[in-house]
C-alpha positions as a Markdown table, in Angstrom:
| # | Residue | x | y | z |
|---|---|---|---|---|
| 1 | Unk | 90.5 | 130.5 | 98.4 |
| 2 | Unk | 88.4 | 132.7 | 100.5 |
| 3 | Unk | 90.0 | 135.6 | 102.1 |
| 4 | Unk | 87.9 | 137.5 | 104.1 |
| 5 | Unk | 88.8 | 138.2 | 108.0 |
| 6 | Unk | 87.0 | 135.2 | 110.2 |
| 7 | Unk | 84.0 | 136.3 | 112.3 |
| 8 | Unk | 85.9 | 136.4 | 115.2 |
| 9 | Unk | 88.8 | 139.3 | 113.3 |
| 10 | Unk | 85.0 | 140.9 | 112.3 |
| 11 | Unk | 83.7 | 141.1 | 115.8 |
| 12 | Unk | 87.7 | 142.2 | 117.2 |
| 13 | Unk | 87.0 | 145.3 | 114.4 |
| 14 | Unk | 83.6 | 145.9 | 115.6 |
| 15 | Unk | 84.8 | 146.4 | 118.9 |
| 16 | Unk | 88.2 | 148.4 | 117.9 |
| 17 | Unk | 85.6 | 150.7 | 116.2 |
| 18 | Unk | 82.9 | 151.1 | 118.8 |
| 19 | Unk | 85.8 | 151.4 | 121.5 |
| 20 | Unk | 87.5 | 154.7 | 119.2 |
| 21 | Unk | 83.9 | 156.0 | 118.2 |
| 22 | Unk | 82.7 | 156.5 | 122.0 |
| 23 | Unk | 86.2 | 157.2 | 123.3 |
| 24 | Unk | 86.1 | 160.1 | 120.5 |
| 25 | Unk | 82.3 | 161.2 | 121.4 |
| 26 | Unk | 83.9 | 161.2 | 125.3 |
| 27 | Unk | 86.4 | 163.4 | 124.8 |
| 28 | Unk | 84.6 | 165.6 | 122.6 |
| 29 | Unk | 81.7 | 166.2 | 125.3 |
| 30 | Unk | 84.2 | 165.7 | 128.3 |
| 31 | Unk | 87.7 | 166.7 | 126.9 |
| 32 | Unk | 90.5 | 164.7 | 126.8 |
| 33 | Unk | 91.8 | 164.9 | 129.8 |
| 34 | Unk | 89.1 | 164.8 | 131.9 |
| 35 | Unk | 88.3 | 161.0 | 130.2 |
| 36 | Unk | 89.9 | 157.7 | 131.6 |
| 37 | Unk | 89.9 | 154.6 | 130.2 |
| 38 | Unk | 87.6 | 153.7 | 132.8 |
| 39 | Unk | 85.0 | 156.1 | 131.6 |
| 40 | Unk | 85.2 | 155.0 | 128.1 |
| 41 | Unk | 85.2 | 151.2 | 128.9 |
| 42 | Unk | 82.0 | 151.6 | 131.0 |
| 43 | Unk | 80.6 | 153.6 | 128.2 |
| 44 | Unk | 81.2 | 150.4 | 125.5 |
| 45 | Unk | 80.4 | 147.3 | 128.7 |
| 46 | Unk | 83.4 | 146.4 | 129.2 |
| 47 | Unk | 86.2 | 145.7 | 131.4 |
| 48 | Unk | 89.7 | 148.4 | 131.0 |
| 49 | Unk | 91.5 | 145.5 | 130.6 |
| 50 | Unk | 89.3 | 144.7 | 127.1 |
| 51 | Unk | 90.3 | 148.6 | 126.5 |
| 52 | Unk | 93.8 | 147.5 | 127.0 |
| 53 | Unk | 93.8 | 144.6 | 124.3 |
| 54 | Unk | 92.6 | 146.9 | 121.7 |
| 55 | Unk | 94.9 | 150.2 | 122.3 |
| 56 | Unk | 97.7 | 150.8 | 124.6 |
| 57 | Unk | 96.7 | 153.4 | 125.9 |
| 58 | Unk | 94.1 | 156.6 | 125.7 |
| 59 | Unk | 96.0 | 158.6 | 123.5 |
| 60 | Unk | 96.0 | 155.4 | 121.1 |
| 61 | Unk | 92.7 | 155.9 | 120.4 |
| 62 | Unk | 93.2 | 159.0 | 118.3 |
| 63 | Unk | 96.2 | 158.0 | 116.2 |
| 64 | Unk | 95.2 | 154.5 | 116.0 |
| 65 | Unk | 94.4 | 154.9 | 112.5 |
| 66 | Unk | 97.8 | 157.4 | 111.8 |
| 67 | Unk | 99.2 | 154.2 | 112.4 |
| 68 | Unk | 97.7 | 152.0 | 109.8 |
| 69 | Unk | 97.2 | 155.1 | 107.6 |
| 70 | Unk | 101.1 | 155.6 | 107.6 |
| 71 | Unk | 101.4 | 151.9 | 106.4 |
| 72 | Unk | 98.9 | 152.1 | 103.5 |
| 73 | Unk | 100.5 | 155.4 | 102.6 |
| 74 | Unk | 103.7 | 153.6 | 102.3 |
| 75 | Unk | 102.0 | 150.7 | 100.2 |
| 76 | Unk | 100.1 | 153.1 | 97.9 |
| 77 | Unk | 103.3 | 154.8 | 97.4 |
| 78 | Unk | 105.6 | 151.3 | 96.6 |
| 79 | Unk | 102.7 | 150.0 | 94.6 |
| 80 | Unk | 102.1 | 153.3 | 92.1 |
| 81 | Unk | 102.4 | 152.9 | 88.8 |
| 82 | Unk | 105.6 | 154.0 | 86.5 |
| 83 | Unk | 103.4 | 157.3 | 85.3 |
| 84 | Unk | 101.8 | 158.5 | 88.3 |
| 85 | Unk | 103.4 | 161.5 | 90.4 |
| 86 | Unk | 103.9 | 160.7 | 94.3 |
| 87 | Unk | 102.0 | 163.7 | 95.3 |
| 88 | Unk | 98.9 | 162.4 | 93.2 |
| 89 | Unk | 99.1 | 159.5 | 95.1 |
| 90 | Unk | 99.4 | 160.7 | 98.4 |
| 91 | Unk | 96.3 | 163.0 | 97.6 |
| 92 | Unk | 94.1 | 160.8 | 95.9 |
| 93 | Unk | 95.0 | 158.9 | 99.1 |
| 94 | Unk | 94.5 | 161.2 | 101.9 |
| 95 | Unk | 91.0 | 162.4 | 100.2 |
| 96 | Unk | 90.1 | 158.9 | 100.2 |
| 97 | Unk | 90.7 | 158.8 | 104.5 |
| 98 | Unk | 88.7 | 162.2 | 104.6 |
| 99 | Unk | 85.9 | 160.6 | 102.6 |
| 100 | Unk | 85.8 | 157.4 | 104.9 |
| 101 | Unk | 86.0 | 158.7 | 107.9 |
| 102 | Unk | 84.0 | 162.0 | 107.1 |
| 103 | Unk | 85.0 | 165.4 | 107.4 |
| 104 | Unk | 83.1 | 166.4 | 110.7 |
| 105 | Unk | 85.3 | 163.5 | 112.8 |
| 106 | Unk | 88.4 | 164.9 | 110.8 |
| 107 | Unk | 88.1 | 168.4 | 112.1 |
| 108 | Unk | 86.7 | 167.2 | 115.6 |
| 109 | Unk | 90.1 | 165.0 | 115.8 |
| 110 | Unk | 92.5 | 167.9 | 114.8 |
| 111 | Unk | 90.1 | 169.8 | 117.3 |
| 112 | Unk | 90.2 | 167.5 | 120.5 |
| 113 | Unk | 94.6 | 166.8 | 119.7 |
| 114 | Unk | 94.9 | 170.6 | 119.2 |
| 115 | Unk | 93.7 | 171.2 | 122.1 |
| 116 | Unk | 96.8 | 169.4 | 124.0 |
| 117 | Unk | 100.2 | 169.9 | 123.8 |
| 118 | Unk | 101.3 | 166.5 | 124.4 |
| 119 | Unk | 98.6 | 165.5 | 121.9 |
| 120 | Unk | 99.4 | 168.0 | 119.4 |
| 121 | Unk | 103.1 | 166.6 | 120.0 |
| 122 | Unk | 103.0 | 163.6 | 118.6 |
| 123 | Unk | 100.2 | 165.0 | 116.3 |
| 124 | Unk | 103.4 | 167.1 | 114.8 |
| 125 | Unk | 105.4 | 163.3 | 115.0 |
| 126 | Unk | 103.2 | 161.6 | 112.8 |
| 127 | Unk | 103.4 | 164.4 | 110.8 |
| 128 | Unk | 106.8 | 164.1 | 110.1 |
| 129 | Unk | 106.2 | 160.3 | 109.5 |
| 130 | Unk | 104.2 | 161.2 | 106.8 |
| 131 | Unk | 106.5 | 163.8 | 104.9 |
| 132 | Unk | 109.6 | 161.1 | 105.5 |
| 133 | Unk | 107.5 | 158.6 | 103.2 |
| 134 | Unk | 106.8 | 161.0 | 100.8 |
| 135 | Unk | 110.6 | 162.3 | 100.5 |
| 136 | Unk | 111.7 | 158.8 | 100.2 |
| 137 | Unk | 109.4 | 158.5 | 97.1 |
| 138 | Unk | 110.2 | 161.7 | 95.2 |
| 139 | Unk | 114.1 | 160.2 | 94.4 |
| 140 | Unk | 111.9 | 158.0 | 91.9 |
| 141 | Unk | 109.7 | 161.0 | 90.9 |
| 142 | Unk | 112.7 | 163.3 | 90.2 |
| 143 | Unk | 114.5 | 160.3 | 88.2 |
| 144 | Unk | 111.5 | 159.9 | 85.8 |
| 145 | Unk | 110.8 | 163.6 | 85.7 |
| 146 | Unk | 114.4 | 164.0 | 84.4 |
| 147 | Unk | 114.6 | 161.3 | 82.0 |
| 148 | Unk | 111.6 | 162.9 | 80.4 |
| 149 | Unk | 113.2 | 166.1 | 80.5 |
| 150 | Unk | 116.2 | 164.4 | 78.9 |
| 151 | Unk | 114.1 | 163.0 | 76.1 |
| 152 | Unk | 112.5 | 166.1 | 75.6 |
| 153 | Unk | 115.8 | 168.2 | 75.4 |
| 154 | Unk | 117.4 | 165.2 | 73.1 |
| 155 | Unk | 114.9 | 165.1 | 70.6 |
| 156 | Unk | 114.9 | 168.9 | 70.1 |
């Protein structure tokens, strides 16, 4: 059975991207704060409300993908195979977000949340989302490192 997303999930994506991309190029030429929703949904053609069915809000926009990062973080982590470290994981996976969404929008993210606190806030939250998932997978690191070390130190 065929499981690619329908054309209209396609065009929903296209438009979740285009909205983020110019909302991002706003408030790097604008800042932040000096960009509504109304600027960036005149900027696409289209109505707030349209805004509104793809993010709740402006601040949305730039953590968006945290969101659906943190999830495949999580899934990457549950999924890993019996020999491989979390932290190899987690960076195999985190270079792999760098390389898709290219190091220049990276740094001009942690540039545009860094400049505001309330940004740079929840910028700190997400964070913290992050190092929870990987401290709920090193239990199952330390156990196999330990049985190793036990194996080791019983055969000797």
């Amino acid at each position: 059975m065929d499981q690619r997303p329908t054309l209209r999930a396609r065009e929903r994506q296209r438009r979740h991207l285009l909205i983020a991309d110019t909302a991002l190029r706003l408030f790097a030429e604008r800042g932040y704060e000096d960009t509504t929703v109304q600027d960036i949904a005149a900027a696409v053609g289209m109505a707030p409300r349209t805004f509104f069915l793809h993010f709740p809000g402006k601040d949305d926009v730039l953590f968006d993908l945290d969101v659906r990062r943190c999830a495949d973080l999580a899934a990457r982590l549950a999924e890993r195979p019996p020999d491989s470290g979390a932290l190899d994981v987690a960076e195999r996976v985190v270079h792999g977000w760098i390389t898709e969404r290219g190091a220049e929008t990276e740094q001009l993210l942690a540039r545009i949340i860094g400049a505001s606190p309330p940004l740079a806030a929840r910028a700190r939250l997400q964070a913290f989302r992050y190092q929870e998932l990987l401290a709920a997978a090193l239990p199952a690191l330390l156990a196999r490192a330990t049985a190793a070390a036990s194996a080791v130190l019983g055969a000797a």
